[in-house]
N, CA, C, O and CB atoms as a CASP TS submission, in Angstrom:
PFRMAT TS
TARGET T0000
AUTHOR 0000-0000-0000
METHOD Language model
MODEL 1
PARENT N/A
ATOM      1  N   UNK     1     -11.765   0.793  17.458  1.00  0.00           N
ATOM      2  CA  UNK     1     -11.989  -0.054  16.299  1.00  0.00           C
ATOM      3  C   UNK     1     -13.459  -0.448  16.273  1.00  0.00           C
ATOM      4  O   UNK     1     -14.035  -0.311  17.352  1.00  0.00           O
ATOM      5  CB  UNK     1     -11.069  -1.312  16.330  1.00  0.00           C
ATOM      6  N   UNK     2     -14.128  -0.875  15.330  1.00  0.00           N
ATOM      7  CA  UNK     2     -15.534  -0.789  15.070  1.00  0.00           C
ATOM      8  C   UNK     2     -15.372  -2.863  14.828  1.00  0.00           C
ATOM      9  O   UNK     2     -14.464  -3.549  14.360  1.00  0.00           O
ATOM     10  CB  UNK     2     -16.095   0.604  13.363  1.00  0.00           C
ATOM     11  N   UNK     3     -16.652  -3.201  15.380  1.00  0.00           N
ATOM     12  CA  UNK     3     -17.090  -4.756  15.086  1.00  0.00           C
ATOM     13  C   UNK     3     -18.506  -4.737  14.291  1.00  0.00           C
ATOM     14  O   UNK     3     -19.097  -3.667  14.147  1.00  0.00           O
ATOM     15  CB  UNK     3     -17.298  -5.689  16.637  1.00  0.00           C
ATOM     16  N   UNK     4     -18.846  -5.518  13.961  1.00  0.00           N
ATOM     17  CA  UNK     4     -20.114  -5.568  13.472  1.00  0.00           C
ATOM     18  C   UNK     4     -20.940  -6.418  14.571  1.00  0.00           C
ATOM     19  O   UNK     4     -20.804  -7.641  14.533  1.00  0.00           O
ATOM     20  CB  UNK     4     -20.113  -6.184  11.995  1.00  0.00           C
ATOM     21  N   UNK     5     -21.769  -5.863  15.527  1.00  0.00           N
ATOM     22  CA  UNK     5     -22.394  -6.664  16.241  1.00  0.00           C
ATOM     23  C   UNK     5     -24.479  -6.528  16.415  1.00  0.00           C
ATOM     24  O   UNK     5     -25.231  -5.649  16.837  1.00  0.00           O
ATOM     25  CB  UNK     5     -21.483  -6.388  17.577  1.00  0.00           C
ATOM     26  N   UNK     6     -24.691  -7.967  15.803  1.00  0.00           N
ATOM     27  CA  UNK     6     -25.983  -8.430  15.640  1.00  0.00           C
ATOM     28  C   UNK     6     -26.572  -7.315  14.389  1.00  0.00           C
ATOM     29  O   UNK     6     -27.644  -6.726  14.525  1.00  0.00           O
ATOM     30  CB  UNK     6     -26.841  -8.409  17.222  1.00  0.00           C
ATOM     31  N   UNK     7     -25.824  -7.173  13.367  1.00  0.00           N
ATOM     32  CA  UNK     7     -26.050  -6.520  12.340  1.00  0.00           C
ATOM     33  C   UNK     7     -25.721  -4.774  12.584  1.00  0.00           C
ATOM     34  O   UNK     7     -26.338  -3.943  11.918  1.00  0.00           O
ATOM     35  CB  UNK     7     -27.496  -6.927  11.981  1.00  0.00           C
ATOM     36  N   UNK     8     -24.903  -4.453  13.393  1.00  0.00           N
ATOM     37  CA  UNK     8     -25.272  -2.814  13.520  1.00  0.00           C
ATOM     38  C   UNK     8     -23.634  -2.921  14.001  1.00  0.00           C
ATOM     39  O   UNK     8     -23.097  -3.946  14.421  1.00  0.00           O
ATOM     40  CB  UNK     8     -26.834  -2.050  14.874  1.00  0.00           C
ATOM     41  N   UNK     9     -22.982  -1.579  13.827  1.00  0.00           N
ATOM     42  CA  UNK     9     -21.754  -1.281  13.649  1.00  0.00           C
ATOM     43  C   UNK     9     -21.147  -1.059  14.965  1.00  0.00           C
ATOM     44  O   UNK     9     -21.387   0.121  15.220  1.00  0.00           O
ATOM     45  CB  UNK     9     -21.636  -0.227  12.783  1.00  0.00           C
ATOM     46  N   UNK    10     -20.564  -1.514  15.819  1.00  0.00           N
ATOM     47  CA  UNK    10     -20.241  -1.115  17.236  1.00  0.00           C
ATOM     48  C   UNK    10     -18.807  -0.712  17.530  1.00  0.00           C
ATOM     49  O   UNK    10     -17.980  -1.287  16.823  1.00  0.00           O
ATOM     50  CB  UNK    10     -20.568  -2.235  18.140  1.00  0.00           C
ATOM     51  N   UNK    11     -18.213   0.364  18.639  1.00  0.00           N
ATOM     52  CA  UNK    11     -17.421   0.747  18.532  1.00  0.00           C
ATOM     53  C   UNK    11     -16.376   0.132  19.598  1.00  0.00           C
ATOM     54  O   UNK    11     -16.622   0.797  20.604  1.00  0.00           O
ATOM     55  CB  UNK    11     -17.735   1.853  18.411  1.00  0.00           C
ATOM     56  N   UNK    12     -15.602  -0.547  19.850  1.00  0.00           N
ATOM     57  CA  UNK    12     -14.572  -1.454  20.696  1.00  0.00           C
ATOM     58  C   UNK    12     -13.877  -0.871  21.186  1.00  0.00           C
ATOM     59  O   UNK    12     -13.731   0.282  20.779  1.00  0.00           O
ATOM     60  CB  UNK    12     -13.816  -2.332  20.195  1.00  0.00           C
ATOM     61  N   UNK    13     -12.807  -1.505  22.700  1.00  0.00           N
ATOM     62  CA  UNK    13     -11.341  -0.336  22.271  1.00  0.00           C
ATOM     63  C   UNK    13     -10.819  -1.781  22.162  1.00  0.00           C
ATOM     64  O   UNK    13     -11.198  -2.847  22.648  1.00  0.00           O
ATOM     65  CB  UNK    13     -10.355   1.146  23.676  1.00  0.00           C
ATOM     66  N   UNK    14      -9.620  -1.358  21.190  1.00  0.00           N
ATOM     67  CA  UNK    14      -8.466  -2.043  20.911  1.00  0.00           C
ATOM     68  C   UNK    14      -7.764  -2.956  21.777  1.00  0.00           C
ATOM     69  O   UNK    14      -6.889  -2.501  22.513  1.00  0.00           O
ATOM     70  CB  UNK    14      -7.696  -1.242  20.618  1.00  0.00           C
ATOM     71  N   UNK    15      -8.086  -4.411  21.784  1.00  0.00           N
ATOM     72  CA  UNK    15      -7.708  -5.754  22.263  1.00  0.00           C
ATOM     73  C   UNK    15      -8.644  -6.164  23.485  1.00  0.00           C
ATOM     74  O   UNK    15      -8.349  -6.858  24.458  1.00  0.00           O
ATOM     75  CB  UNK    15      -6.144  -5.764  22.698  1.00  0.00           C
ATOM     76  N   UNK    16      -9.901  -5.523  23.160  1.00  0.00           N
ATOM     77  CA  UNK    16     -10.936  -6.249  23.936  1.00  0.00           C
ATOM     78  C   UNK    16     -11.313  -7.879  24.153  1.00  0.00           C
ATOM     79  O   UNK    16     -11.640  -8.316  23.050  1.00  0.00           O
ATOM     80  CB  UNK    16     -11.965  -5.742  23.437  1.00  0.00           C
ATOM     81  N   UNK    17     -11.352  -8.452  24.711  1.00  0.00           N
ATOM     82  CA  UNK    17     -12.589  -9.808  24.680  1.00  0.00           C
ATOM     83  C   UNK    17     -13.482  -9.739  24.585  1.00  0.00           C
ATOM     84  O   UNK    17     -14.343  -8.860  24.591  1.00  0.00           O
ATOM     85  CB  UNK    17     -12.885 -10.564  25.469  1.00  0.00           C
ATOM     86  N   UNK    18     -13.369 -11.167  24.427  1.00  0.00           N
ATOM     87  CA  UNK    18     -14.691 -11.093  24.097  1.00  0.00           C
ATOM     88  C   UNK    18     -15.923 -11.372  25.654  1.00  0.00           C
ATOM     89  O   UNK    18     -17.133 -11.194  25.801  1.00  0.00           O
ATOM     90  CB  UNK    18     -14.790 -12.338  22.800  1.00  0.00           C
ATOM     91  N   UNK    19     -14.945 -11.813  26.451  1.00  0.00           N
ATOM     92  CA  UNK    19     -15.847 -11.577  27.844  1.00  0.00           C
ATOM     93  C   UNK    19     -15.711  -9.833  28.357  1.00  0.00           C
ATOM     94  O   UNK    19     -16.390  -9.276  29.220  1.00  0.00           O
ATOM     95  CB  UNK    19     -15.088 -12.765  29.294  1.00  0.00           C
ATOM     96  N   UNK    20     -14.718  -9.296  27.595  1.00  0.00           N
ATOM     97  CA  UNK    20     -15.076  -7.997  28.551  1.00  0.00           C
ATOM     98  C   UNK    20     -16.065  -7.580  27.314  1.00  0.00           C
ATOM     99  O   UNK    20     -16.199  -6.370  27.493  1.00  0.00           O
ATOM    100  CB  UNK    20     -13.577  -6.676  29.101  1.00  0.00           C
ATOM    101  N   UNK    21     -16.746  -7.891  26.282  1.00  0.00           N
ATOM    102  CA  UNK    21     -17.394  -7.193  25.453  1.00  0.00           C
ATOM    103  C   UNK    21     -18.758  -7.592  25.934  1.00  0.00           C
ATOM    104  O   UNK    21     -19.732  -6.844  25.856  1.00  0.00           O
ATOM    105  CB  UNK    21     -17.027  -7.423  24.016  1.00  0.00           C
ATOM    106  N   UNK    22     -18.788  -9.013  26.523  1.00  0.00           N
ATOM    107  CA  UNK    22     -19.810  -9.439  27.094  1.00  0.00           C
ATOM    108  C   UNK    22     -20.737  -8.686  28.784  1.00  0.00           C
ATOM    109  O   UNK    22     -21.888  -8.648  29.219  1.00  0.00           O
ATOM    110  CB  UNK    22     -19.220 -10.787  27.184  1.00  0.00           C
ATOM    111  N   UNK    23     -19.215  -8.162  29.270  1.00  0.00           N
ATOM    112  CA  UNK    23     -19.542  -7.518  30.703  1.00  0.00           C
ATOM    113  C   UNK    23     -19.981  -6.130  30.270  1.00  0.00           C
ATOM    114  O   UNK    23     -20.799  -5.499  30.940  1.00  0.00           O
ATOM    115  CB  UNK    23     -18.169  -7.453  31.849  1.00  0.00           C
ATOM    116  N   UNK    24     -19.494  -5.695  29.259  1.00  0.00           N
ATOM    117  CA  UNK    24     -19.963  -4.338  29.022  1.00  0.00           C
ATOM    118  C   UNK    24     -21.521  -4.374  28.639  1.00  0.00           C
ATOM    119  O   UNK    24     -22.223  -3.427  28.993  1.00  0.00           O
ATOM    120  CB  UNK    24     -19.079  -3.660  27.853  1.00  0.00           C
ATOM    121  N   UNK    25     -21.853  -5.012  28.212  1.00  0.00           N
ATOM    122  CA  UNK    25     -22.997  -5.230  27.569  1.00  0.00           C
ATOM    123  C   UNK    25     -24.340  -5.748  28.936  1.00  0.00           C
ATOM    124  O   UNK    25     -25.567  -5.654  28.901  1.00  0.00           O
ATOM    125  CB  UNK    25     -22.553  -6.488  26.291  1.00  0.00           C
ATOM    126  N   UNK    26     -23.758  -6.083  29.607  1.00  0.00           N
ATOM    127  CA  UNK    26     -24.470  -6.955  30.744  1.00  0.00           C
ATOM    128  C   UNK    26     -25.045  -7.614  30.873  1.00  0.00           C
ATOM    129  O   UNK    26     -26.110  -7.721  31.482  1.00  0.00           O
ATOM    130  CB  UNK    26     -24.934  -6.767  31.338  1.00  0.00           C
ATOM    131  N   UNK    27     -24.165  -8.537  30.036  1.00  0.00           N
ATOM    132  CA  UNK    27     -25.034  -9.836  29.637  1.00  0.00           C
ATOM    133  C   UNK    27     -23.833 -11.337  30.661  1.00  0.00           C
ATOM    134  O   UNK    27     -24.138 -12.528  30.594  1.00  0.00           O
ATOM    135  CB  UNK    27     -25.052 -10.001  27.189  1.00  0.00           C
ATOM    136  N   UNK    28     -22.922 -10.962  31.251  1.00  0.00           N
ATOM    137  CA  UNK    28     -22.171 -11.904  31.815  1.00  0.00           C
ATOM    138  C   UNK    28     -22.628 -12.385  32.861  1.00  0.00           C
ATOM    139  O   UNK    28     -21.662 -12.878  33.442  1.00  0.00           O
ATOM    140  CB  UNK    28     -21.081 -11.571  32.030  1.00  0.00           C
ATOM    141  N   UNK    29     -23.784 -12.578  33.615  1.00  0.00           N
ATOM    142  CA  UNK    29     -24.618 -13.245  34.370  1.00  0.00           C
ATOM    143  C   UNK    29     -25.349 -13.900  34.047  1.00  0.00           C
ATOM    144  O   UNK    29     -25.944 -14.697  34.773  1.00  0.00           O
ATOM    145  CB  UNK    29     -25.110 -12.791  34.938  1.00  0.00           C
ATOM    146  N   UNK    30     -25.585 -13.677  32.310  1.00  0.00           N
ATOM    147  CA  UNK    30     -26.971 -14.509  31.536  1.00  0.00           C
ATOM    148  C   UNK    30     -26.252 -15.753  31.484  1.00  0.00           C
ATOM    149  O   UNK    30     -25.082 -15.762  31.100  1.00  0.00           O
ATOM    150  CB  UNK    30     -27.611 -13.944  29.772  1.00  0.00           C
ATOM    151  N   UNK    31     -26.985 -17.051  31.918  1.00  0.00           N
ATOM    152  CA  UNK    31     -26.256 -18.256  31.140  1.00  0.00           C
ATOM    153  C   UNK    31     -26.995 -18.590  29.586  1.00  0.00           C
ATOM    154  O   UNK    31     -26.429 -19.357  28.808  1.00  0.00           O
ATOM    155  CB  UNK    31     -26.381 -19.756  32.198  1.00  0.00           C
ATOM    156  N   UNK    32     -28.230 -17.973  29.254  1.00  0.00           N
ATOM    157  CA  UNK    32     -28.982 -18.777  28.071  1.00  0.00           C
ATOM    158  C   UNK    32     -28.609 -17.624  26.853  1.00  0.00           C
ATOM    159  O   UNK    32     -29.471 -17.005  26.229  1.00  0.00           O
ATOM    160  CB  UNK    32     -30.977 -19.067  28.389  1.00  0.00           C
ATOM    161  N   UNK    33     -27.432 -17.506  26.698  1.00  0.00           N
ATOM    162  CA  UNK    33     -26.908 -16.678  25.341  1.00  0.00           C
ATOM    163  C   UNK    33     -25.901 -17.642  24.376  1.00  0.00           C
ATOM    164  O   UNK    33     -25.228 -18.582  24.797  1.00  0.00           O
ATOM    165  CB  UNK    33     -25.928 -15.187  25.873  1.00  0.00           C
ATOM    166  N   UNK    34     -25.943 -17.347  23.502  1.00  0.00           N
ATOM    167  CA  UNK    34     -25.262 -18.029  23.005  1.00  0.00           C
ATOM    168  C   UNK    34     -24.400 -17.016  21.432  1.00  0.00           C
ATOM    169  O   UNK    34     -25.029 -16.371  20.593  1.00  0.00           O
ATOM    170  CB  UNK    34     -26.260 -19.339  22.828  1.00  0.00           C
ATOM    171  N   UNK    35     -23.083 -17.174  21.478  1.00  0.00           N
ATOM    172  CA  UNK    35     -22.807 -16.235  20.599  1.00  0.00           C
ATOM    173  C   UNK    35     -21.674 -16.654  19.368  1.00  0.00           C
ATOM    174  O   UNK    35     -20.548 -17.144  19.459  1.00  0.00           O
ATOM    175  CB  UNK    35     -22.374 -15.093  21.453  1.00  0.00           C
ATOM    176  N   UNK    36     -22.442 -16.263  18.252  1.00  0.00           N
ATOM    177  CA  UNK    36     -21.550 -16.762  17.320  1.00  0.00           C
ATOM    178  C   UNK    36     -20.684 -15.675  16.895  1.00  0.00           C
ATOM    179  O   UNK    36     -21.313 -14.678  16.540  1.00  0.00           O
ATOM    180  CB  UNK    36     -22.227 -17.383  16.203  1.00  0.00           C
ATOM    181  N   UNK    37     -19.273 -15.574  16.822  1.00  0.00           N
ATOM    182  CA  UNK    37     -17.871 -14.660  15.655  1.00  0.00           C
ATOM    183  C   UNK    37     -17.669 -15.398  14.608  1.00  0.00           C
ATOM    184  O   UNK    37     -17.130 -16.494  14.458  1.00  0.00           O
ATOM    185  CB  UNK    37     -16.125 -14.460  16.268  1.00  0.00           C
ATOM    186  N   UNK    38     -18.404 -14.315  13.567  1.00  0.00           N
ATOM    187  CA  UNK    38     -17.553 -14.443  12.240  1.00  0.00           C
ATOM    188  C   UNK    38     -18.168 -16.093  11.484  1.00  0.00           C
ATOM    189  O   UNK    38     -17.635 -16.853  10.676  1.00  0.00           O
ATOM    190  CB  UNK    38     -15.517 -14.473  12.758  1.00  0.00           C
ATOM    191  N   UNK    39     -19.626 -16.146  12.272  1.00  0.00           N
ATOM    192  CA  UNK    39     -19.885 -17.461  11.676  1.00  0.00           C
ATOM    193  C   UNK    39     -20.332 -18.556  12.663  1.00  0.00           C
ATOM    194  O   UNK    39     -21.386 -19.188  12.735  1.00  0.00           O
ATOM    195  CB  UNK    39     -18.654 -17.920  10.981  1.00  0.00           C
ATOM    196  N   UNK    40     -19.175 -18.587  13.422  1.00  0.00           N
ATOM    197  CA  UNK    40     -18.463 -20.043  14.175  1.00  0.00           C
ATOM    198  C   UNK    40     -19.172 -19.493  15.540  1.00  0.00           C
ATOM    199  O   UNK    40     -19.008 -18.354  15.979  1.00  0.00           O
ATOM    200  CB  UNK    40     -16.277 -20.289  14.238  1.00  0.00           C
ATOM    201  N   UNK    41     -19.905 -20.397  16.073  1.00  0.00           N
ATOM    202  CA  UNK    41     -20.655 -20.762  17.477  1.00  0.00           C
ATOM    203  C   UNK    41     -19.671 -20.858  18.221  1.00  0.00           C
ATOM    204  O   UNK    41     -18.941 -21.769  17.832  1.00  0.00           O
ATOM    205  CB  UNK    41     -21.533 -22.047  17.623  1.00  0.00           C
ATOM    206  N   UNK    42     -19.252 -20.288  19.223  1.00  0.00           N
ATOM    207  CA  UNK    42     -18.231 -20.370  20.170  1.00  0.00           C
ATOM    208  C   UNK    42     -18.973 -21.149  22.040  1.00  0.00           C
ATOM    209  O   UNK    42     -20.054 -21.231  22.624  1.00  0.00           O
ATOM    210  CB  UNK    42     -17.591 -18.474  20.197  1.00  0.00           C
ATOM    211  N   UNK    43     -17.986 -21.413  22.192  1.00  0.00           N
ATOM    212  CA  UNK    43     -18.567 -22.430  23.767  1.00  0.00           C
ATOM    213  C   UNK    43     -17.929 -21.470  25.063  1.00  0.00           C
ATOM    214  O   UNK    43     -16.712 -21.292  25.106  1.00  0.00           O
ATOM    215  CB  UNK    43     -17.594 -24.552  23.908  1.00  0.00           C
ATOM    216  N   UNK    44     -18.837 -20.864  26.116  1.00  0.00           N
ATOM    217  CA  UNK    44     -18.791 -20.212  26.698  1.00  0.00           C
ATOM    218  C   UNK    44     -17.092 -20.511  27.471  1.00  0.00           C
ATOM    219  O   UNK    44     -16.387 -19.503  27.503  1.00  0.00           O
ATOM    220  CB  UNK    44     -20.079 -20.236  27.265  1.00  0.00           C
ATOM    221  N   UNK    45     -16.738 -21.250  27.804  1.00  0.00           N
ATOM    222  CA  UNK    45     -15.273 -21.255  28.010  1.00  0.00           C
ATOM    223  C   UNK    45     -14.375 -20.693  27.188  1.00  0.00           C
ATOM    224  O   UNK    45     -13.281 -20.523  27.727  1.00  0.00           O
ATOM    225  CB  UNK    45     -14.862 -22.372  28.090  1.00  0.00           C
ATOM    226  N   UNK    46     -14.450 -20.363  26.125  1.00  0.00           N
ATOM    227  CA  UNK    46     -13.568 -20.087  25.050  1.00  0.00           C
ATOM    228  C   UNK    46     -13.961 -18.774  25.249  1.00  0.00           C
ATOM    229  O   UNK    46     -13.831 -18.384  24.088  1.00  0.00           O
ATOM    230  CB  UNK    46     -13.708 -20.784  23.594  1.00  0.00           C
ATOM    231  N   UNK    47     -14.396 -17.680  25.942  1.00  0.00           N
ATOM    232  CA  UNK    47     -14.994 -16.520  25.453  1.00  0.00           C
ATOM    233  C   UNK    47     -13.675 -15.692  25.897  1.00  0.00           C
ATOM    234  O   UNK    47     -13.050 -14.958  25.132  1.00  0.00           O
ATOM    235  CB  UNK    47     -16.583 -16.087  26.114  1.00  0.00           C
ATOM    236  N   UNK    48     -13.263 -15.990  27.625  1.00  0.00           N
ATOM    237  CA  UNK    48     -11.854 -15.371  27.927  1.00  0.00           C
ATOM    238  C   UNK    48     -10.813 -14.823  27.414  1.00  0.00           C
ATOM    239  O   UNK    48     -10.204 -13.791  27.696  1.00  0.00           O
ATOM    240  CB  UNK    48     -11.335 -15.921  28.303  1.00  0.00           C
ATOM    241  N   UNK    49     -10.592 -16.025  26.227  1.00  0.00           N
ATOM    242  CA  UNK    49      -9.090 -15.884  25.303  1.00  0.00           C
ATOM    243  C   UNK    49      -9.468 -15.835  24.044  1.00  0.00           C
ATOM    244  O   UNK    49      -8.749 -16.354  23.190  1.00  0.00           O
ATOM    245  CB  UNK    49      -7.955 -17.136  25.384  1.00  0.00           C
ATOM    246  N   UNK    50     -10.751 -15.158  23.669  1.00  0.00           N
ATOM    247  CA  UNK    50     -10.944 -14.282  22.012  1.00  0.00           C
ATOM    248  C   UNK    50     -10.568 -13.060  21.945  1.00  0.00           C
ATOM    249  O   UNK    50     -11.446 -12.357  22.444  1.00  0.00           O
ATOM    250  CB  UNK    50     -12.403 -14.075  21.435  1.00  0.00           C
ATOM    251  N   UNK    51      -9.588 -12.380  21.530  1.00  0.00           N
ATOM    252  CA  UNK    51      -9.559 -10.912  21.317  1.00  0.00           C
ATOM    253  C   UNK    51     -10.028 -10.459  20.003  1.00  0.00           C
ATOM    254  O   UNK    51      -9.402 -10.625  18.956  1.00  0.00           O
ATOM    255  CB  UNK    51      -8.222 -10.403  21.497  1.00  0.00           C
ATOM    256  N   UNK    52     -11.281  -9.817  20.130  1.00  0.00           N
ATOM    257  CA  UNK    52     -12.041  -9.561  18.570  1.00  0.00           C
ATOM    258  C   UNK    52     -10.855  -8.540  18.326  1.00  0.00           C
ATOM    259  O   UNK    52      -9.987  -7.953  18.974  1.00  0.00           O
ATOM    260  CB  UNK    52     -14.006  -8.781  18.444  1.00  0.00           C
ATOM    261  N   UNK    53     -11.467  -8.702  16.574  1.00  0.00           N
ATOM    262  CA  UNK    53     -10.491  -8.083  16.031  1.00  0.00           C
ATOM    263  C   UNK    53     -11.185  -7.003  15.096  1.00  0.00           C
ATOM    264  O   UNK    53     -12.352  -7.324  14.867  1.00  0.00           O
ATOM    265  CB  UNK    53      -9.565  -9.067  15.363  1.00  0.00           C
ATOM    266  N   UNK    54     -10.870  -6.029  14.600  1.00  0.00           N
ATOM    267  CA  UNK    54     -11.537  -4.842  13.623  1.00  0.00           C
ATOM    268  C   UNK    54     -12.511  -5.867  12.420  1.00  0.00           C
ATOM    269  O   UNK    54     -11.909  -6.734  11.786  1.00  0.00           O
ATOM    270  CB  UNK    54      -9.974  -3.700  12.646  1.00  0.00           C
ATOM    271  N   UNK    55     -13.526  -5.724  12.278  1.00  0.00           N
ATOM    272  CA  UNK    55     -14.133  -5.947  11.732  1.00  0.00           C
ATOM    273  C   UNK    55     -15.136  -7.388  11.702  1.00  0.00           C
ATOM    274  O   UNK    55     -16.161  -7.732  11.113  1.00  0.00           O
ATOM    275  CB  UNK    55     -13.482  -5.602  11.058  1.00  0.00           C
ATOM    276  N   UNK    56     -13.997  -8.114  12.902  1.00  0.00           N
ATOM    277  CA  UNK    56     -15.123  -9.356  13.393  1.00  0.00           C
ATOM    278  C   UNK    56     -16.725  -9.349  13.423  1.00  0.00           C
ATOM    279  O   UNK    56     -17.316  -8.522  14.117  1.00  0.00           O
ATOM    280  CB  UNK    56     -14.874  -9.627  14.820  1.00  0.00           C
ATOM    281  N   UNK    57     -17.178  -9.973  12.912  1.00  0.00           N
ATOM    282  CA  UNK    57     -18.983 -10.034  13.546  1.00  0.00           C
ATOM    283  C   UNK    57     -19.762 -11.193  14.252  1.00  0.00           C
ATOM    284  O   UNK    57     -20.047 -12.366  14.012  1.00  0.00           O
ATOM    285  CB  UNK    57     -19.990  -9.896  12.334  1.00  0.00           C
ATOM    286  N   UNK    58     -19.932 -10.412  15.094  1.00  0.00           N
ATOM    287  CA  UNK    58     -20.737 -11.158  16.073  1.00  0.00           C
ATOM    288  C   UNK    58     -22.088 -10.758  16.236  1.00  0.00           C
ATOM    289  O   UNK    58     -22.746  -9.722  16.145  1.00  0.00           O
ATOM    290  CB  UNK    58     -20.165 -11.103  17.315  1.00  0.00           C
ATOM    291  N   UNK    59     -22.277 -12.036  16.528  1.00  0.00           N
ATOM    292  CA  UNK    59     -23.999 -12.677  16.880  1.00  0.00           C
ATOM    293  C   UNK    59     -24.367 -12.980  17.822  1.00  0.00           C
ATOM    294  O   UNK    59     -24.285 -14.187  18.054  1.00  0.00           O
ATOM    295  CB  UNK    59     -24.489 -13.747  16.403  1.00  0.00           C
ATOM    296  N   UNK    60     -25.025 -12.009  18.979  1.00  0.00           N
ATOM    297  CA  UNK    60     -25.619 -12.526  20.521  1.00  0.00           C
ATOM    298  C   UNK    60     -27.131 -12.717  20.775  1.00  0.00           C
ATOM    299  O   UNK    60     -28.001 -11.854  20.890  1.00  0.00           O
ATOM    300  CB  UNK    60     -25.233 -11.445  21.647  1.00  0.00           C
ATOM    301  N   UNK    61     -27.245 -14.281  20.846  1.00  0.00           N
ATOM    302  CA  UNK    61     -28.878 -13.977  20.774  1.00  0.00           C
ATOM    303  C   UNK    61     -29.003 -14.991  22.186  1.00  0.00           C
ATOM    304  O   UNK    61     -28.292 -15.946  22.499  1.00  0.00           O
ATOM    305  CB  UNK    61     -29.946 -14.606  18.982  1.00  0.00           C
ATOM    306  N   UNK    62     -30.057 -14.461  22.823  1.00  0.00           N
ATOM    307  CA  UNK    62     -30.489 -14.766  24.105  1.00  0.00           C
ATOM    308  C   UNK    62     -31.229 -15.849  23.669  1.00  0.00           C
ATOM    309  O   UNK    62     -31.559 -15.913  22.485  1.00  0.00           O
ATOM    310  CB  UNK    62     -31.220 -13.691  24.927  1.00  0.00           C
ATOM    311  N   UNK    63     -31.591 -16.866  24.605  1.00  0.00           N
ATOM    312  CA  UNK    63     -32.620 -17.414  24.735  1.00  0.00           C
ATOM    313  C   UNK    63     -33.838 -17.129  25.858  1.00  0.00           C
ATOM    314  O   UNK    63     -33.590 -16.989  27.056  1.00  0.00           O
ATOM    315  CB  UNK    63     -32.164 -18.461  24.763  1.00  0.00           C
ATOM    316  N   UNK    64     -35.172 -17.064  25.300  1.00  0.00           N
ATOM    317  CA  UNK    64     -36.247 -16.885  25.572  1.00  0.00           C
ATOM    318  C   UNK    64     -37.308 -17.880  25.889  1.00  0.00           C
ATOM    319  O   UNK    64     -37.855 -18.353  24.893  1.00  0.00           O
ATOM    320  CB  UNK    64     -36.476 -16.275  24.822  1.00  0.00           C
ATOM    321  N   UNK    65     -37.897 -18.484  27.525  1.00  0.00           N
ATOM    322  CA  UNK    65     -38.237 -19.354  27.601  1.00  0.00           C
ATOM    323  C   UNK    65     -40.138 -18.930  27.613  1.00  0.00           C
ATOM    324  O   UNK    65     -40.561 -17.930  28.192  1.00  0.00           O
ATOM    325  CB  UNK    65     -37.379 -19.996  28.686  1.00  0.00           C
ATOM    326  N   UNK    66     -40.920 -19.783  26.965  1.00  0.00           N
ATOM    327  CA  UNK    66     -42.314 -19.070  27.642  1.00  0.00           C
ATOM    328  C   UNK    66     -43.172 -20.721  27.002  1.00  0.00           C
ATOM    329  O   UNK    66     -42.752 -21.877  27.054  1.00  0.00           O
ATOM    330  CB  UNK    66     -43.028 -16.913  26.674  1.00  0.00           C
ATOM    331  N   UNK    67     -44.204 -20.283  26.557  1.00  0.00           N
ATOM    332  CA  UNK    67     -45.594 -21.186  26.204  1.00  0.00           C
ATOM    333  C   UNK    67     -46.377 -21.069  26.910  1.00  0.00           C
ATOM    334  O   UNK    67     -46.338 -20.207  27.788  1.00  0.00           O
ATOM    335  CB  UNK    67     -45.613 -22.495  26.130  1.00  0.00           C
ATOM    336  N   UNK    68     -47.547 -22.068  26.726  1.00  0.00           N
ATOM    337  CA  UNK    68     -48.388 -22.190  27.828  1.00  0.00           C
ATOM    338  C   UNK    68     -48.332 -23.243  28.133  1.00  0.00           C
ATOM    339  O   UNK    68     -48.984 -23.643  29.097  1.00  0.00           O
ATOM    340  CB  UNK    68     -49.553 -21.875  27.769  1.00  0.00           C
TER
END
């Protein structure tokens, strides 16, 4: 099944999470991400028991620390 993720079309398998979508990606060690489905900002506890669904979209954007 296909998601829409960070604007570009991605391909899932069928009754993924959203933490195993996160481990695939290798981002489940990052703590400064933050990711919105379908809109709605989700809180890293809640990521376990989301099963995206065909056509969900998601939004993973890191945070980036710097200045001078």
């Amino acid at each position: 099944m296909f998601v829409n993720l960070n604007g570009k079309t991605h391909e899932i398998k069928l009754g993924l999470t959203l933490i195993n979508l996160i481990e695939e990606l290798g981002l489940a060690e990052r703590k400064a991400i933050a990711i919105a489905l379908n809109g709605e900002v989700l809180k890293r506890e809640d990521y376990a028991g989301i099963v995206l669904s065909e056509g969900d979209s998601l939004e993973i954007v890191r945070a980036i620390g710097g200045g001078s």
